[in-house]
C-alpha positions in Angstrom: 59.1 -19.5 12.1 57.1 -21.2 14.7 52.7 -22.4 14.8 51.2 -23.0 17.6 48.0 -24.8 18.5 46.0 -23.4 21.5 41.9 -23.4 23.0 40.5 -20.2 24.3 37.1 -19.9 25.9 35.2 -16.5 25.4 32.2 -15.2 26.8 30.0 -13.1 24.6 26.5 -11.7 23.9 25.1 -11.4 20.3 21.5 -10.7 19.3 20.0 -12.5 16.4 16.5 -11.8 14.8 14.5 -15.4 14.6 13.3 -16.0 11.0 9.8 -15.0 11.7 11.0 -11.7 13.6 12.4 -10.7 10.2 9.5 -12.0 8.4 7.1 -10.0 10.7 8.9 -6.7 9.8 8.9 -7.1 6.5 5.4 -7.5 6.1 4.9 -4.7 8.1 6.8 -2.7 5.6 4.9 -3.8 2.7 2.0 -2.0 1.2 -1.0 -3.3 0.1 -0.3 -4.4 -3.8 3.0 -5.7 -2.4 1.4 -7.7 0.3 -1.0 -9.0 -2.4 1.7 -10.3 -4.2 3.6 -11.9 -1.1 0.5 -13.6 -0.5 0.1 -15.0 -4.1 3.7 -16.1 -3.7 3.3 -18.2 -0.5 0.4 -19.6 -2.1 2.5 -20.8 -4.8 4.8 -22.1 -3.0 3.5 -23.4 0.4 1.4 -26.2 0.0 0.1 -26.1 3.7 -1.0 -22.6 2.9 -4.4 -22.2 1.3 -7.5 -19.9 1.3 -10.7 -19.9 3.1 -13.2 -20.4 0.6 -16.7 -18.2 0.7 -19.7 -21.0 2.0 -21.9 -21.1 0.1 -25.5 -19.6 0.8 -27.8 -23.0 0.5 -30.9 -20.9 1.1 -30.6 -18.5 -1.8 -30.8 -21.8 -4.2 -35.0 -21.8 -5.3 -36.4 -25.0 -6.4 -36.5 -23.5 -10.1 -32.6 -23.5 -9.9 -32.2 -27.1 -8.3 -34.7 -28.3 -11.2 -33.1 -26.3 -13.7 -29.6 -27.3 -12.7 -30.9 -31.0 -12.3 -31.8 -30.7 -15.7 -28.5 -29.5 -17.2 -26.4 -32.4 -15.1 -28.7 -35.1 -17.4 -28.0 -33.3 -20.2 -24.1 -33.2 -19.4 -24.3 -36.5 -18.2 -25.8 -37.7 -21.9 -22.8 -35.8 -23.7 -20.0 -36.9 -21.9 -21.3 -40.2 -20.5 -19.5 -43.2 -20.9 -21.9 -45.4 -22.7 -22.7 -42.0 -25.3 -24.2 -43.2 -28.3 -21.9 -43.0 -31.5 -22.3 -43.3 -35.7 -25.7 -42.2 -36.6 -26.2 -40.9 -32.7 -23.2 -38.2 -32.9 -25.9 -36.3 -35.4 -28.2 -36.2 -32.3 -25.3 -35.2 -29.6 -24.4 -32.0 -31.2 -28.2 -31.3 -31.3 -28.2 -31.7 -28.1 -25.1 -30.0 -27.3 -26.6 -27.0 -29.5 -29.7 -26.7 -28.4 -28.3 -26.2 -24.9 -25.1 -24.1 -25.0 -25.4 -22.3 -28.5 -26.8 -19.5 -27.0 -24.0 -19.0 -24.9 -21.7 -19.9 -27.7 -23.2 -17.1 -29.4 -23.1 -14.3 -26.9 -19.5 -15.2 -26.2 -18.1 -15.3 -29.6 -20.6 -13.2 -32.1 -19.1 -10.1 -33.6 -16.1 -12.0 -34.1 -14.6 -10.6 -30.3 -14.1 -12.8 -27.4 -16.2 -12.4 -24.3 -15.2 -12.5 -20.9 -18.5 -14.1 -20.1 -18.1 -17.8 -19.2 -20.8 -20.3 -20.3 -22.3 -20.5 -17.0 -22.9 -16.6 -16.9 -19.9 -15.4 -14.4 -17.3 -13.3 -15.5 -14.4 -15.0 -16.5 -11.3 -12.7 -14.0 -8.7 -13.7 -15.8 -10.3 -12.1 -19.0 -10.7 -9.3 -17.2 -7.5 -8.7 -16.1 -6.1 -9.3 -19.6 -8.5 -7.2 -20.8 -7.0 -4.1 -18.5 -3.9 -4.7 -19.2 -2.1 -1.8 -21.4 -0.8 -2.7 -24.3 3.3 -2.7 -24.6 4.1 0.6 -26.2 7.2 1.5 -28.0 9.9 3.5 -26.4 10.9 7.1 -27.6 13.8 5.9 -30.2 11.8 3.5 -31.7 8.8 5.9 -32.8 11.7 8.1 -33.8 13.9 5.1 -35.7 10.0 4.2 -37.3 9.2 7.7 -38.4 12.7 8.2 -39.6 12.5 4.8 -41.8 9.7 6.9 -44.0 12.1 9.7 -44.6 12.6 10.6 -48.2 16.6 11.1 -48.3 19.7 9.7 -49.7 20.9 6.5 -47.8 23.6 8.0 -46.3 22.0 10.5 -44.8 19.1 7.7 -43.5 21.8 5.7 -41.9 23.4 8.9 -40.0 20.1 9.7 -38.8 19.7 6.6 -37.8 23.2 7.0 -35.1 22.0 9.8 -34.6 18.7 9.2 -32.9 20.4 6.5 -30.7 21.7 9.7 -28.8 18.2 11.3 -28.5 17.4 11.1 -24.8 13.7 10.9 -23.1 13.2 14.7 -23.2 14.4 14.4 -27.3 17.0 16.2 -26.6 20.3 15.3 -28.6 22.6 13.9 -25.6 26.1 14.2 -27.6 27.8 16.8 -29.4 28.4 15.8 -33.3 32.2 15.9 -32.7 31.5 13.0 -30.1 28.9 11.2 -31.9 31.2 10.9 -35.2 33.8 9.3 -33.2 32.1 6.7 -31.5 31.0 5.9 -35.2 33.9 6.0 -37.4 34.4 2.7 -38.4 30.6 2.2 -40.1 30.7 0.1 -43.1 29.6 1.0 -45.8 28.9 4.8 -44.8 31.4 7.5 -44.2 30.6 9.7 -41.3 31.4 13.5 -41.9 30.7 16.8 -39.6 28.5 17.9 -42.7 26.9 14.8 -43.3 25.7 14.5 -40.1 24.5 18.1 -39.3 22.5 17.4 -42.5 20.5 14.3 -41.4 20.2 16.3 -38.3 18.4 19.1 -40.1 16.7 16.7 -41.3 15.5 15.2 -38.0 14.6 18.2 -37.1 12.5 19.3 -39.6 10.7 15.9 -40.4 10.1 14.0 -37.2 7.2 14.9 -34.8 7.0 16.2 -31.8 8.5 18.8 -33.1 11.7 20.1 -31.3 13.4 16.8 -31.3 16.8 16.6 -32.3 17.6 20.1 -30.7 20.9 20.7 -29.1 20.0 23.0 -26.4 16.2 24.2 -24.9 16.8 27.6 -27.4 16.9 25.3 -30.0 14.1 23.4 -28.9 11.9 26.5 -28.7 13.5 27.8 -31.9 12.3 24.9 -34.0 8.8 24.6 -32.6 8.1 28.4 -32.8 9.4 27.6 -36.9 6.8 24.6 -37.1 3.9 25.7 -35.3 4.2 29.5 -36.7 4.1 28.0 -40.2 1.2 26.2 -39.7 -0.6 28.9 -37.4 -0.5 30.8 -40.8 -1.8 28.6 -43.4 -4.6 27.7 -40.9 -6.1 31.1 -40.2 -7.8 33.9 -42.3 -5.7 37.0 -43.5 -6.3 39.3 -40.1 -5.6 36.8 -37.3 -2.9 35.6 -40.1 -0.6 38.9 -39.9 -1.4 39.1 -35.8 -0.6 35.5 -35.3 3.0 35.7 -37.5 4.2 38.8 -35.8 3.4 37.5 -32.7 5.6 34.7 -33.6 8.3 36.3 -34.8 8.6 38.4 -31.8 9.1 35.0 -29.4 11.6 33.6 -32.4 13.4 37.2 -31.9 13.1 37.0 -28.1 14.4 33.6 -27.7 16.9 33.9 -29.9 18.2 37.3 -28.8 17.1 38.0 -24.9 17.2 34.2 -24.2 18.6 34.6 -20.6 17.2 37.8 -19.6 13.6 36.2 -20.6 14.5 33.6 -18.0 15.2 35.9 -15.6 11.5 38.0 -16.6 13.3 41.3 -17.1 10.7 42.5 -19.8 11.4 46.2 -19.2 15.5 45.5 -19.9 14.1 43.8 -23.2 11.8 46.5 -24.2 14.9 48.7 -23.8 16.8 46.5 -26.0 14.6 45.7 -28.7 12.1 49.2 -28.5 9.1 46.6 -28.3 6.3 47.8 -26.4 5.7 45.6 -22.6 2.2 44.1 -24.1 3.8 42.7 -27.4 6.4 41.3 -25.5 3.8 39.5 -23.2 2.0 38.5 -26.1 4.9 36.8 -27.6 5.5 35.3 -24.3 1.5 33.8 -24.3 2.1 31.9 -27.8 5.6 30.8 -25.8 3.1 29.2 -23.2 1.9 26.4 -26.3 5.6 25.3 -26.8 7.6 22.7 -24.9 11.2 22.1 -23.5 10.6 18.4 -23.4 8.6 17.5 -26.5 10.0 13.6 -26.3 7.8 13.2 -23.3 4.9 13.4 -25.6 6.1 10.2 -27.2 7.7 8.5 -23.8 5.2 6.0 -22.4 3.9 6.7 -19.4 4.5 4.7 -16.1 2.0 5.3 -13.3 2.4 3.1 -10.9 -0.9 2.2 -9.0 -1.5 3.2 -5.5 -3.7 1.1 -3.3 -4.8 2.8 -0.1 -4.2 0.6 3.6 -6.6 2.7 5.5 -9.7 4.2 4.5 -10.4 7.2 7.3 -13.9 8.4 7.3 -16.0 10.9 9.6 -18.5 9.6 11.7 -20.8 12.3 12.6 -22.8 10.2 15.6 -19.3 10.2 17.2 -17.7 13.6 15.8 -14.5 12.0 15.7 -12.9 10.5 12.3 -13.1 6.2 12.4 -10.7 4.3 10.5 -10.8 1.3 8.8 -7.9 -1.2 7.3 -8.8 -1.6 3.7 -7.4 -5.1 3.7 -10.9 -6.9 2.0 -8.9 -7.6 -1.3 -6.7 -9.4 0.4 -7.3 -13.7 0.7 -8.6 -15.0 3.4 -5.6 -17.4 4.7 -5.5 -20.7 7.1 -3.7 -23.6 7.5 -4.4 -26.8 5.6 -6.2 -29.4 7.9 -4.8 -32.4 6.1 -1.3 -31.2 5.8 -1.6 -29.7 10.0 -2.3 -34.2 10.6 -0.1 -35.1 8.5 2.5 -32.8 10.2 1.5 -34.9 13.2 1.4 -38.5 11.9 4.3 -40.5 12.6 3.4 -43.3 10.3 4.3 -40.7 7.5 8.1 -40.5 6.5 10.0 -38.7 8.5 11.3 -36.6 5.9 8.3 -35.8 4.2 6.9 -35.2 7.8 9.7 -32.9 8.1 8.6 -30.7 5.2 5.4 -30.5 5.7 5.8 -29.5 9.4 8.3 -26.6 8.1 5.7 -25.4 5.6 2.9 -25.7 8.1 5.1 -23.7 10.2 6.0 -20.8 7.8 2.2 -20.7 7.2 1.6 -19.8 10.8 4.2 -16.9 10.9 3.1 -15.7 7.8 -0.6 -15.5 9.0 0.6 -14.4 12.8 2.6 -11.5 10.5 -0.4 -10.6 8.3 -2.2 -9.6 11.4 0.2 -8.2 13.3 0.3 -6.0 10.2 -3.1 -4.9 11.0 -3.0 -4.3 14.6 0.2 -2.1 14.3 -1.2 0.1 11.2 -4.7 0.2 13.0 -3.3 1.7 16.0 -0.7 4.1 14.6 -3.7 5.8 12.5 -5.7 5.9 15.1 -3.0 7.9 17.1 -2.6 10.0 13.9 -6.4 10.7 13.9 -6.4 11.7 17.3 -3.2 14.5 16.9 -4.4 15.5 13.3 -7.7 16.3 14.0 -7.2 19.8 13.1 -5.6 19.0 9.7 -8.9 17.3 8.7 -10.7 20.2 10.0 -9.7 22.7 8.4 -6.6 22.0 5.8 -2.8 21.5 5.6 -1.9 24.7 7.4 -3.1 23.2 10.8 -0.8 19.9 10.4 1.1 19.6 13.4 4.2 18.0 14.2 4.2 14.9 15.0 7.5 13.1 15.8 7.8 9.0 16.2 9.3 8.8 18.8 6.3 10.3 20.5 3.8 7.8 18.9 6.3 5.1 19.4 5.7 6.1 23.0 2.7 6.4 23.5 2.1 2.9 22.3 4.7 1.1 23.5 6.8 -0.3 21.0 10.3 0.4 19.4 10.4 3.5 17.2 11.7 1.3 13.7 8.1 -0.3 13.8 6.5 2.9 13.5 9.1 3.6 10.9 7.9 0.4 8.9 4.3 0.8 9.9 3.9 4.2 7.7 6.5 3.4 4.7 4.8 3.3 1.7 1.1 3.6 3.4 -1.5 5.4 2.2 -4.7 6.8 3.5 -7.9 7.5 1.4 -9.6 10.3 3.6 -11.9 12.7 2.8 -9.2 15.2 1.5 -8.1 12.9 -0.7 -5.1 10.5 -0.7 -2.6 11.2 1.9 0.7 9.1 2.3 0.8 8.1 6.0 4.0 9.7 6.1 3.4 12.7 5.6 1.8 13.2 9.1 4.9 12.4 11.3 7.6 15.5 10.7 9.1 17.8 13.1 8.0 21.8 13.1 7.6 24.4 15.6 5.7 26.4 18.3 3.9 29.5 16.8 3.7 32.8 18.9 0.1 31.5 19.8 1.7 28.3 21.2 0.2 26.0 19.2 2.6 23.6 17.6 2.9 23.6 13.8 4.6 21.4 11.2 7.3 22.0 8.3 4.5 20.8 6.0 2.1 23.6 7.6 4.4 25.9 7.7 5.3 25.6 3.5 1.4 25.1 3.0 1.4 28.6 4.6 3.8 30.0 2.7 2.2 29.0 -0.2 -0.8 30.4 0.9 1.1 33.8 1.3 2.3 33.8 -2.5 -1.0 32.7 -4.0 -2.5 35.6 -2.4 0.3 38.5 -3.3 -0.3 41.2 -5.6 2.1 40.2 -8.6 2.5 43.5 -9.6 4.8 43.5 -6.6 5.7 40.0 -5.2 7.1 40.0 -1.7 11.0 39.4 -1.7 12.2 36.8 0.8 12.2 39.4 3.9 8.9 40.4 3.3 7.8 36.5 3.1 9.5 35.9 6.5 7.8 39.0 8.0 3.9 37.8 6.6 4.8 34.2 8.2 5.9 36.3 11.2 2.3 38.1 10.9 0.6 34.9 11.5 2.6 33.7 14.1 5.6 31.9 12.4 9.0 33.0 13.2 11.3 31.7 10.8 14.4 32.8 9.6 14.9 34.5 5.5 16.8 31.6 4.5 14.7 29.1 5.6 11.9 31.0 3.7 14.3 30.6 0.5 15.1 27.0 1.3 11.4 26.2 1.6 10.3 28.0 -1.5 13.1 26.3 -3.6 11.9 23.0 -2.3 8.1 24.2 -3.2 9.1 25.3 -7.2 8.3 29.1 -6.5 10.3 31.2 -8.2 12.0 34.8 -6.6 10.2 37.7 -6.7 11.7 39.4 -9.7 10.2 35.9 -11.8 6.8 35.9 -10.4 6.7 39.4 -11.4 3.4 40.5 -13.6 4.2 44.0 -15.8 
């Protein structure tokens, strides 16, 4: 086998994003809390970075103020000064110190609660944010596992309930069949894990731990063992009239769910009134009481994540101009510039070179990170104002006049590439006067209606929605007749779009949205 050694020259093109190019985009895809964030960062961690403080207002200081505040600095200066009296003295310092902060001492810890009120009367933020801040809540199998703890029952039985309830997802659904869950746990000590000892702890869950339909197998079971809880206590809580109305109603929905569970789904109340000879109003009443029970009572207990949502752009309608003005919503954020000191140093070449060298690359990040920040706002201004000026109708007059909007058509019309309209409207939202309105949602294809004015996929659903609202349920329209009311106003879409829209939408086929 022979190596050889050899040189080749090749010519080639390559395109590389500078640092601050990729910098620049990302910013632009932020939203506003993230940006905040970003900002606090680079604070942190760029010392040439730093914010433009507020000046403060010289003539809104009084004379009473400047005497009052020349009176506190003796005062201050007689505490802490550095030739303070001491022994017999101290008695006369804490007088002093008394007599002027004790009543601010007492406002900000009377009542045995701390205030957020500082001793020089301004809010104290970081209080206030710790004071807005939920507190951490326990997950769904740890308000089961503590409930379960209080359970009067053999300790056998407590420990299986105890692997069970590790298998009780977020809905409280049991997640595993008993067969699965007893061999994953086999080899307990101390406990011997049976089918029967098991399905006992979980009739036990089931009947002991709140919300009630936890533990259930299947949503039948779920509904089973509400409609046995809640009908229980339905009677004992009522007189003897409403009592007998109340239980029968009751034990029709436990004998309809049980029985007719999938032709209930399907809302084919006169096939059950066949089946069972019940009359079509009992049967709706027993499907009313069915409206108070739940197919996912664990998210009662499951905490509850809402993320916050900041708009970018506040749009408002300004009637001296009859057109809608918008406005970046960007106060919160810091004002940012570039340290003087740190800018000279950059520049002095009596400083070390290598702590010249960092401080120019910090100074030099700040720049593109401020150059980015308002680049942000250029881009976002512009691309709403386009949207304004397309979606006037939408404002107007509602979600069934949205048109279509692609970005390739806003990218242009203001001359740039098509990705930075892309980043411009992820994760943007407007606060308009129709609410809160992701940015997004105004750039999506659609179509030309007879009329030939151009419509979008969202107006188009909004329609169609419109259409259903407004149907006699007695008899729903079936997917043809949808297709020919959207063809009524204009809209010539096929059936199966129809169905693929109203899937999308959570509207259910005509024989389900059927009223008897």
């Amino acid at each position: 086998m022979r190596f050889d050694t050899s040189q080749h020259m090749r010519l080639s093109q390559q395109m590389k994003l500078a640092p601050h190019m990729i910098q620049s985009m990302e910013i632009l895809q932020m939203p506003m809390l993230a940006l905040q964030e970003r900002i606090d960062q680079e604070l942190e961690s760029n010392i040439a970075l730093e914010l433009v403080e507020p000046s403060p207002d010289s003539a809104s200081v009084t004379e009473s103020e400047e005497a009052d505040g020349a009176d506190r600095l003796e005062q201050r200066e007689l505490v802490v000064g550095e030739h303070a009296p001491s022994g017999a003295d101290d008695w006369e310092r804490l007088s002093t110190l008394e007599s002027t902060y004790g009543e601010a001492f007492e406002n900000a810890y009377s009542s045995g609660t701390y205030s957020a009120q500082r001793l020089d009367g301004e809010r104290d933020r970081k209080m206030d944010a710790m004071a807005n801040v939920a507190a951490p809540t326990e997950n769904l199998t740890e308000q089961l596992l503590h409930q379960w703890s209080f359970a009067e029952v053999e300790p056998q039985v407590l420990e299986a309930g105890r692997r069970l309830l590790a298998y009780v997802d977020e809905d409280g659904m049991l997640g595993a069949d008993l067969e699965t869950i007893l061999d994953q746990n086999r080899n307990i000590p101390g406990v011997a894990l049976t089918i029967d000892l098991l399905q006992q702890a979980l009739r036990e869950i089931q009947t002991r731990l709140d919300p009630p339909g936890v533990g259930a197998r299947d949503r039948r079971e779920c509904l089973l063992i509400q409609i046995d809880r809640l009908g229980g206590e339905d009677a004992a809580g009522t007189d003897d009239a409403t009592s007998i109305t109340t239980t029968d109603g009751w034990a029709d929905a436990r004998r309809l769910i049980a029985e007719h569970y999938d032709d209930l789904l399907q809302n084919r109340l006169p096939r059950i009134a066949q089946k069972t000879g019940l009359p079509i109003d009992r049967i709706q009443a027993a499907m009313a009481l069915m409206r108070r029970l739940s197919i996912s009572p664990g998210r009662d207990l499951s905490p509850i994540d809402v993320q916050p949502i900041s708009p970018d752009v506040i749009v408002e309608f300004d009637e001296e101009q009859d057109a809608y003005v918008a406005m970046l919503s960007d106060g919160v954020l810091p004002r940012l510039r570039i340290s003087d000191r740190y800018e000279q140093m950059a520049k002095d070449r009596s400083v070390d070179k290598s702590t010249r060298d960092f401080i120019s690359n910090n100074v030099r990040n700040a720049a593109w990170l401020i150059d980015a920040i308002n680049q942000r706002r250029s881009t976002l201004l512009r691309v709403v104002n386009v949207v304004l000026a397309r979606q006037r109708d939408f404002f107007d007059h509602g979600p069934q006049h949205l048109k279509a909007l692609p970005m390739t058509e806003v990218a242009d019309q203001l001359g740039i590439h098509v990705a930075t309209v892309s980043r411009a409207v992820a994760d943007k939202w407007l606060q308009t006067p129709r609410g809160m309105i992701p940015l997004r949602k105004f750039f999506s294809g659609g179509t030309e209606t007879e009329s030939g004015r151009d419509m979008s996929w969202d107006a188009i659903k909004a329609t169609l929605r419109e259409i259903v609202d407004q149907e006699d349920r007695s008899k729903p329209y079936s997917d043809d007749a949808l297709a020919l009311e959207l063809k009524k106003r204009g809209i010539d879409i096929a059936r199966r779009t129809v169905v693929k829209y109203r899937q999308q939408m959570d509207i259910p086929p005509a024989r389900r949205r059927k009223v008897f």
